[in-house]
C-alpha positions as CSV (number, residue, x, y, z in Angstrom):
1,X,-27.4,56.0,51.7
2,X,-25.9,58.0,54.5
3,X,-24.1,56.3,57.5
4,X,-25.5,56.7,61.0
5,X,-23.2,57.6,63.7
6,X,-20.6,55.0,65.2
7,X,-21.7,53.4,68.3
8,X,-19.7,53.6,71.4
9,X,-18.3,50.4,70.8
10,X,-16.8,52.1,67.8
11,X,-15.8,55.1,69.0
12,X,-13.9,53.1,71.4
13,X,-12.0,51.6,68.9
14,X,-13.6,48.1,68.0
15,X,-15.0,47.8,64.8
16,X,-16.5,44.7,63.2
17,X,-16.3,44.1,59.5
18,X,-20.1,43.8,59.2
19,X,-20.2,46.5,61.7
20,X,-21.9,50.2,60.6
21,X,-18.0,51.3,60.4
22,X,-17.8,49.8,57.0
23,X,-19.6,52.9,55.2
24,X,-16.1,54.6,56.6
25,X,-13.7,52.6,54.9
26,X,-15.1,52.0,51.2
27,X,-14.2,55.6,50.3
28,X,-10.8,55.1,51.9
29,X,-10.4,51.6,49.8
30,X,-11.6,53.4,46.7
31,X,-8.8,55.7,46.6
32,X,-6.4,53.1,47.5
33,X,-7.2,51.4,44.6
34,X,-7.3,54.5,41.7
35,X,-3.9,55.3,43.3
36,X,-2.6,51.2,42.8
37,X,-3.9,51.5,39.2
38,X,-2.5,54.9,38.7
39,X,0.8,53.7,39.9
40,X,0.7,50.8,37.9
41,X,0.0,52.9,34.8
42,X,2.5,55.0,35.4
43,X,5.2,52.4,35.7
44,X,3.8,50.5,32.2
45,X,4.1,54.1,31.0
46,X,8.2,54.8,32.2
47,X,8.6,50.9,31.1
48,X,7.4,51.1,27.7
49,X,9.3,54.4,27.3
50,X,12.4,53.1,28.2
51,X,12.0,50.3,25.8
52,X,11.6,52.9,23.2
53,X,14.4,55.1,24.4
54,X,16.9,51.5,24.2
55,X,15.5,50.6,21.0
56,X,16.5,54.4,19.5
57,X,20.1,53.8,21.4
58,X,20.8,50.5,19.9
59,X,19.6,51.7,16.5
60,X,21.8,54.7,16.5
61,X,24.9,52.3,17.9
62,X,24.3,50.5,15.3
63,X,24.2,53.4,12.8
64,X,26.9,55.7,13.7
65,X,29.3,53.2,15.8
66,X,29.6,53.0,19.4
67,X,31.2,56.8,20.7
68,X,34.7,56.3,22.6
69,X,34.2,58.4,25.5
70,X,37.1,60.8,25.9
71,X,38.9,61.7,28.8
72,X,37.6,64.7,31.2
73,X,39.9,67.3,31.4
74,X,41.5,67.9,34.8
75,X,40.1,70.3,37.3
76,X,40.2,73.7,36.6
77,X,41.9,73.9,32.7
78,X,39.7,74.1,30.2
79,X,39.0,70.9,27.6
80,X,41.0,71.0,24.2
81,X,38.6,69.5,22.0
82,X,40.3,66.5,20.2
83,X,39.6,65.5,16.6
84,X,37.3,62.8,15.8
85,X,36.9,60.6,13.7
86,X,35.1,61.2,10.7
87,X,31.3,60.3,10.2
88,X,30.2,58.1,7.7
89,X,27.5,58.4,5.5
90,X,24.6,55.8,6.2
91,X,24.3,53.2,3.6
92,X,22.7,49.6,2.9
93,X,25.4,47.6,4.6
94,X,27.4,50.0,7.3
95,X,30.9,49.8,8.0
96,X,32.9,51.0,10.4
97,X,34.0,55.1,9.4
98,X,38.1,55.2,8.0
99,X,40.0,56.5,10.9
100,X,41.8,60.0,10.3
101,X,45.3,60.8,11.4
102,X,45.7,63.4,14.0
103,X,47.6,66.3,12.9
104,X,50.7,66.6,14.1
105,X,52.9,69.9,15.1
106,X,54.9,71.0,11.6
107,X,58.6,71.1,12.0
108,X,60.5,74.1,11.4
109,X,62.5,73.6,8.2
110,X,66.2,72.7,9.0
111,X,68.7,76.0,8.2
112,X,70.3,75.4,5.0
113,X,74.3,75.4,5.8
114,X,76.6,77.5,3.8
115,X,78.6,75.5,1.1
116,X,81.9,74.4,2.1
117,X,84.5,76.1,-0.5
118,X,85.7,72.9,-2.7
119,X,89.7,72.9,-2.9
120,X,91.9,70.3,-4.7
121,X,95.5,69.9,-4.8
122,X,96.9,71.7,-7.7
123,X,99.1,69.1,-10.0
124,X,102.1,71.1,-10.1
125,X,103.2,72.4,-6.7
126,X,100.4,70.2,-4.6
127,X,98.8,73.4,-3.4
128,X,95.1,73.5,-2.0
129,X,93.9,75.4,-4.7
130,X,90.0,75.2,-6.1
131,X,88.9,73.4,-8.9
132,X,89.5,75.9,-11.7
133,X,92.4,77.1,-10.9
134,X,93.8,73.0,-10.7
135,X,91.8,72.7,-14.3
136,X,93.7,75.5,-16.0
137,X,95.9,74.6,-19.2
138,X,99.4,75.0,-17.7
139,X,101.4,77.9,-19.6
140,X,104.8,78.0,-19.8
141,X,107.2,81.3,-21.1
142,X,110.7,81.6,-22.3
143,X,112.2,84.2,-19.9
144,X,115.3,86.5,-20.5
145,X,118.6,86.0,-17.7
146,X,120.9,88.1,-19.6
147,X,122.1,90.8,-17.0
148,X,119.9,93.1,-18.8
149,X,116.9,91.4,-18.1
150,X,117.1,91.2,-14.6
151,X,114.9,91.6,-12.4
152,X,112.4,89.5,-14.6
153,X,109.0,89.5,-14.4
154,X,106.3,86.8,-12.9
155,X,109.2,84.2,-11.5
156,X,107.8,84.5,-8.3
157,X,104.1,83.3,-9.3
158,X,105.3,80.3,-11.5
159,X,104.0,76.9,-10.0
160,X,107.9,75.3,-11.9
161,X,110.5,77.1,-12.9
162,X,113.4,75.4,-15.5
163,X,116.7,77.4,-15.7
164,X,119.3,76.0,-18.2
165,X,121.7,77.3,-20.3
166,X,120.3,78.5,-23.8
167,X,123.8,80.1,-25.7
168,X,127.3,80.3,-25.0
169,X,126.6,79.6,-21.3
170,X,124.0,82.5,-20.9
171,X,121.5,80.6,-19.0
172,X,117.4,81.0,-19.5
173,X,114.2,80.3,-17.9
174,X,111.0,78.6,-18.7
175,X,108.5,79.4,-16.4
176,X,105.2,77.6,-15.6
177,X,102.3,78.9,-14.7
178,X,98.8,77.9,-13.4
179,X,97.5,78.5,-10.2
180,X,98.6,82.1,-10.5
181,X,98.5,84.4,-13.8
182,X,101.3,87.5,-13.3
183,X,100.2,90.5,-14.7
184,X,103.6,90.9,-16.1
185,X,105.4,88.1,-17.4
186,X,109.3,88.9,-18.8
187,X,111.2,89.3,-20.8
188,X,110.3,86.7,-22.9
189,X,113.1,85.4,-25.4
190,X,113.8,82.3,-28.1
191,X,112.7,78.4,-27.9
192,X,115.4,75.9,-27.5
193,X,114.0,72.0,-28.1
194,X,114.6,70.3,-24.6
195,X,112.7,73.4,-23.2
196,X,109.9,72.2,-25.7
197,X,110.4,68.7,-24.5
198,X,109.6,69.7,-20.8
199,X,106.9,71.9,-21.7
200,X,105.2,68.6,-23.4
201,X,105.5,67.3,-20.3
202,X,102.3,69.2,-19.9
203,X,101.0,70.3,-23.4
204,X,101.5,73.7,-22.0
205,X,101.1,77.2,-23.9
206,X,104.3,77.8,-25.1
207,X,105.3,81.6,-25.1
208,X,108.4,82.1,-27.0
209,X,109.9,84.7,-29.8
210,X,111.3,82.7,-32.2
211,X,113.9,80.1,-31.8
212,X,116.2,78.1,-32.9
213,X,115.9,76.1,-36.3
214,X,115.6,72.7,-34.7
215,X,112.7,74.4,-32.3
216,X,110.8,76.4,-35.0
217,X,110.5,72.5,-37.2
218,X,109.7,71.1,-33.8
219,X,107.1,73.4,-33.2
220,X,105.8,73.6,-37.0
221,X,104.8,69.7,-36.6
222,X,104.3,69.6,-33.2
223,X,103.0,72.9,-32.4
224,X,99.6,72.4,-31.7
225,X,98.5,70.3,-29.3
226,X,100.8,67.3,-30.1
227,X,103.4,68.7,-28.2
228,X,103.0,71.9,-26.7
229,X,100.1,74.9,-28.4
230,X,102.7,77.1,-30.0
231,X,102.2,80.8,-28.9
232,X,105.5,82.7,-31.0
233,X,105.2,86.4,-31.0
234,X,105.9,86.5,-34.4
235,X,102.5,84.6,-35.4
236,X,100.7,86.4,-32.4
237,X,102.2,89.9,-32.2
238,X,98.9,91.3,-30.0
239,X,99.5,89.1,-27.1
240,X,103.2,90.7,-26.5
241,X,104.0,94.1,-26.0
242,X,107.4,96.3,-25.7
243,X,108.3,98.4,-22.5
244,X,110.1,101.5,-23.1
245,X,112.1,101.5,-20.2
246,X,114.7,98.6,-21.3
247,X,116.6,98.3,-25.0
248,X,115.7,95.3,-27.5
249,X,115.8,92.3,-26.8
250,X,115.1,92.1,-23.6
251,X,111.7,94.6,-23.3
252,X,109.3,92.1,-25.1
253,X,106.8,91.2,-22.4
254,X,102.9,89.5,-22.2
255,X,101.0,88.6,-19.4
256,X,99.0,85.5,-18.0
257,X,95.5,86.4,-19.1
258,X,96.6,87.1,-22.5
259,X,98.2,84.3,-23.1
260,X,95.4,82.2,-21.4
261,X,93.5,83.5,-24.3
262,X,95.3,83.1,-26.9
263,X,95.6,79.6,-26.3
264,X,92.0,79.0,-25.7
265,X,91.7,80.4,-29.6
266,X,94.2,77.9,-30.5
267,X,93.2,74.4,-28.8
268,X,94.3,74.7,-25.5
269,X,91.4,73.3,-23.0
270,X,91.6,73.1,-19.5
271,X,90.6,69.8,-18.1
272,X,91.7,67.4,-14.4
273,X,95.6,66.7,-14.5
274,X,97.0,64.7,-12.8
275,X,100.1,65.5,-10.3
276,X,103.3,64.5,-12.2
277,X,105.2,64.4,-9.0
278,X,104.7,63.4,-5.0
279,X,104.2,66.2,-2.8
280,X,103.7,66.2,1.0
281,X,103.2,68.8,3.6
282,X,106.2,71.0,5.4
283,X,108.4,69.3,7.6
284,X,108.0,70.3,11.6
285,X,110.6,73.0,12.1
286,X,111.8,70.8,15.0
287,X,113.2,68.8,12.0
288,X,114.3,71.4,10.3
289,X,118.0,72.4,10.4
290,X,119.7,75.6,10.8
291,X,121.2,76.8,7.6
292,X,122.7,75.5,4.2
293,X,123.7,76.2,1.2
294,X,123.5,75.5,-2.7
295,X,125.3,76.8,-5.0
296,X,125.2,77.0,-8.8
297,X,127.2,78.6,-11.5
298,X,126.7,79.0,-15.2
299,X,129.7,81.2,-17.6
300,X,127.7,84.8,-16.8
301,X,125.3,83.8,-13.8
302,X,126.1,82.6,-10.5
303,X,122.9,81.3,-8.5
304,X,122.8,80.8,-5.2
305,X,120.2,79.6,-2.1
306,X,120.2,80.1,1.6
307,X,117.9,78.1,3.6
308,X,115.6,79.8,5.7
309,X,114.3,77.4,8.2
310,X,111.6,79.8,9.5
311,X,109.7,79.5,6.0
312,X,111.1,76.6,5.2
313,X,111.9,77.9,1.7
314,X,115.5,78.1,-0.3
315,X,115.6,82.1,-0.6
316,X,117.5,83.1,-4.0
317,X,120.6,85.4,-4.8
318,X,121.7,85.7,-8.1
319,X,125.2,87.8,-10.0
320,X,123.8,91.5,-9.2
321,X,120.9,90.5,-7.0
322,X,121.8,89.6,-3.7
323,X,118.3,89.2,-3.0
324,X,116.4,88.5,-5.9
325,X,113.2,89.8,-6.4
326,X,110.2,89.6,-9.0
327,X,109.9,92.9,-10.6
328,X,106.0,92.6,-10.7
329,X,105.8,93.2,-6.9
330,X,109.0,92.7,-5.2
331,X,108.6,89.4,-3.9
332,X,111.3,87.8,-2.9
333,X,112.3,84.8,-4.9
334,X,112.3,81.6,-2.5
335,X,110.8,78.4,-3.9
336,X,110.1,75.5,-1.6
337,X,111.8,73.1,-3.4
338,X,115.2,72.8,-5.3
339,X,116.7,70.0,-7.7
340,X,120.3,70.5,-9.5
341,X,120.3,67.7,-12.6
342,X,123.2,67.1,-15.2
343,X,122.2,66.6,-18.7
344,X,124.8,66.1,-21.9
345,X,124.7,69.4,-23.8
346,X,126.4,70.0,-27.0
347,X,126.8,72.5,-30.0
348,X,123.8,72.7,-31.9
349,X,124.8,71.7,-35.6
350,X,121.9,74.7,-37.1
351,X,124.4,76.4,-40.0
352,X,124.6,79.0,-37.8
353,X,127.8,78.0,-35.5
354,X,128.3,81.8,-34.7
355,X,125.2,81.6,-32.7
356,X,126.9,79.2,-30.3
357,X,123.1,77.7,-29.5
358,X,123.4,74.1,-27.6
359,X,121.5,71.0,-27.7
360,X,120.7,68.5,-25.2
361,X,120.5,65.0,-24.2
362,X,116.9,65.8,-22.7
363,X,115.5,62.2,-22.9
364,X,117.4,59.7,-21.2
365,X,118.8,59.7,-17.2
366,X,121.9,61.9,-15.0
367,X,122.8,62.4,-11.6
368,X,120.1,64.6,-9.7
369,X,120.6,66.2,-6.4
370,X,117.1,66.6,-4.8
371,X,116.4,69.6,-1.6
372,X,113.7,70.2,0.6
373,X,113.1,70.8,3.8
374,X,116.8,71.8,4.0
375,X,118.2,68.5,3.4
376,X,119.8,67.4,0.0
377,X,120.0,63.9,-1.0
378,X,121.8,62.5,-4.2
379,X,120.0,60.9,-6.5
380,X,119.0,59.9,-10.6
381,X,117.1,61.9,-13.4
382,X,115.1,60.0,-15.6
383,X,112.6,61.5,-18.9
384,X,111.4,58.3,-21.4
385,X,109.7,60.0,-24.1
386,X,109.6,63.5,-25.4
387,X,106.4,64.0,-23.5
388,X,106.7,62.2,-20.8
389,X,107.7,63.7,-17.3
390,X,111.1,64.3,-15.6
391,X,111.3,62.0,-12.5
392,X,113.4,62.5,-9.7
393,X,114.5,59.1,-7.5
394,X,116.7,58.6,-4.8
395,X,119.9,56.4,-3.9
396,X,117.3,53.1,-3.9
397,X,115.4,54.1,-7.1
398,X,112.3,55.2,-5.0
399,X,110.6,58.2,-6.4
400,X,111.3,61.6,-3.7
401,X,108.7,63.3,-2.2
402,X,108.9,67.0,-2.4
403,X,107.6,69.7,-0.3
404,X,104.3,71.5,-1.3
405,X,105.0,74.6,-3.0
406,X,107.4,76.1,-6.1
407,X,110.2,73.8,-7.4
408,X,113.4,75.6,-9.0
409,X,115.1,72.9,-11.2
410,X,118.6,74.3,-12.3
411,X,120.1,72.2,-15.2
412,X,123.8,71.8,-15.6
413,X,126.4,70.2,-17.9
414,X,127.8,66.7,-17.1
415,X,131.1,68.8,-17.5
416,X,131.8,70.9,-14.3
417,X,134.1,73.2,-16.3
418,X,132.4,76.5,-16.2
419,X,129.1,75.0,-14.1
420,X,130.2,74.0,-10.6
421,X,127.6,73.2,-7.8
422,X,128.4,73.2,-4.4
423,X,126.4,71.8,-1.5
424,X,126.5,72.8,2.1
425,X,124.7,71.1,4.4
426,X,123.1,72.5,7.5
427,X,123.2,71.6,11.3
428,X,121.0,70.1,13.6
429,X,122.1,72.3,15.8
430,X,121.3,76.0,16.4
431,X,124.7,78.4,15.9
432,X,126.0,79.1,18.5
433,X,125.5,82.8,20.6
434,X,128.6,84.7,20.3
């Protein structure tokens, strides 16, 4: 029913509630209400949907684990994604996912340093040498000192050289060799025993033509590997050879790596020796003196050394070589260390006293006089078996220490007639400036 128009009282503002203004405000309360209930819905609404929402939240929490948050990347630089951990699988009872390692920057593979070159000391001079050449079967020749034979070949590259006399006062060598093979080794000549007996010392190769009687039994029975390995040019003609340019007997020459063969074919293995004497580095040459002699003689050689303190070496003059030389190369003979020894030698009782060959008392112990480093001191020779070695020892009986390098051993009668030895000692001080 339509409302009539407000009276004045109304329209002047006072309004009753029972007054005709009532027909005004229903409408008014009607949509106050509709919008109440639609606010009301609306928040049921938002309510029950956020239950649902936080139902789904706590059902996938408790599903795939709660989500670390990770840090936000500064301002400006873009985010480096970081690895997660890996998702498990849903199952009937759900456990917490296996954490994964993070990789980690590969290092660059470490430079693979260049071997060090192995050396050892070798057994006979105490030279730094390398392992095969210490391991090599030592070889030891019968060299030629007849006038006629000089200059020899190979002295110079022998790690031991023995020089006694052989006949009639002619003296000869036996030369050792194995830290250096010569490519010329000469002129080689007979076997004597006490040169066998030092060349058991080391089982060496023994080079040799011929011999005497007492050396060819020796070497018959003993000749191969008990003793020495017996290498006679008469049994192995292919490992010597004749040079044209000297006159039998003294042109029969072989070399190092032939005779390192032929003993291989025969026995002779290298393995570790072990050092037979003590060796020890070169003096300072602030303790070195200035000068010295030694002196040597045998019937047809005269031998002597002049200290060089510079090299610290004994250089070597002998009858017709004033500077003796090895005829391989022309160096100069001048071994480091030098040792004069007296030994018993007699006529050797063979049947064959026109041959005027000599035998010696090579086991047993003499007077020894011992150099190096330019200083001689007087000492004792002592062998006590066949095979075992010569030791040198001092006034005390303690063993001498000799200077790394090549020893020269001259061996002389207990008889000075016809094999005198002189020693001349050097100074402390420098000579004086003239």
């Amino acid at each position: 029913m339509p409302c009539s128009r407000a009276s004045s009282s109304e329209r002047s503002g006072d309004s009753t509630p029972h007054g005709r203004s009532s027909c005004i405000l229903r409408p008014v309360q009607s949509i106050t209400r509709g919008a109440t209930t639609l606010r009301r819905t609306t928040a049921g609404a938002i309510a029950v949907a956020a239950i649902v929402v936080l139902v789904i939240a706590l059902a996938a929490t408790s599903v795939f684990g709660t989500p670390t948050p990770s840090a936000s990347p500064p301002t400006g630089q873009a985010a480096t994604p970081s690895p997660s951990a890996a998702t498990a699988s849903p199952s009937e009872s759900p456990t917490s996912p296996t954490p994964v390692a993070s990789p980690t920057a590969s290092a660059l593979p470490e430079p693979t340093p260049e071997p060090t070159p192995t050396t050892v000391p070798a057994p006979l001079t105490g030279r730094l040498v390398s392992p095969t050449a210490a391991a090599r079967h030592p070889i030891a020749v019968m060299i030629d000192d007849l006038w006629a034979a000089r200059p020899q070949s190979g002295l110079s590259s022998a790690s031991v050289v023995w020089h006694a006399p052989a006949e009639a006062g002619i003296p000869r060598y036996m030369a050792i060799f194995q830290e250096e093979l010569p490519k010329a080794i000469g002129p080689v000549r007979s076997s004597r025993f006490y040169y066998i007996a030092w060349a058991a010392e080391w089982r060496a190769i023994y080079a040799h033509a011929g011999g005497s009687p007492q050396a060819i039994d020796t070497l018959r029975q003993k000749g191969s590997g008990q003793y020495v390995y017996n290498v006679d040019e008469f049994r192995y003609s292919g490992t010597f050879g004749r040079i044209s340019t000297r006159f039998s007997p003294h042109n029969l020459y072989t070399t190092g790596k032939k005779l390192r063969n032929t003993g291989e074919r025969i026995g002779a293995k290298d393995k570790t020796y072990a050092p037979k004497w003590q060796f020890a580095p070169d003096a300072p040459i602030e303790e070195r003196p200035y000068g010295g002699t030694i002196s040597v003689s045998y019937p047809y050689n005269k031998v002597l050394y002049t200290y060089d303190r510079d090299t610290n070496t004994y250089r070597r003059s002998v009858t017709g070589e004033k500077k003796q030389k090895d005829a391989v190369d022309g160096t100069r003979i001048a071994p480091k260390n030098v040792i004069v020894m007296r030994m018993a030698f007699g006529p050797l009782n063979d049947g064959h006293p026109e041959k005027h060959r000599l035998e010696a008392d090579v086991v047993g112990s003499g007077r020894a006089w011992i150099s190096t480093n330019g200083r001689t001191i007087k000492g004792t020779w002592k062998k006590a078996g066949i095979k075992r070695p010569t030791r040198f020892y001092d006034r005390n009986g303690n063993e001498v220490t000799l200077t790394i390098g090549q020893t020269f051993i001259q061996v002389l009668t207990t008889s000075t007639t016809g094999y005198p030895a002189t020693f001349k000692a050097g100074s402390d001080l420098p000579p004086a400036t003239p």
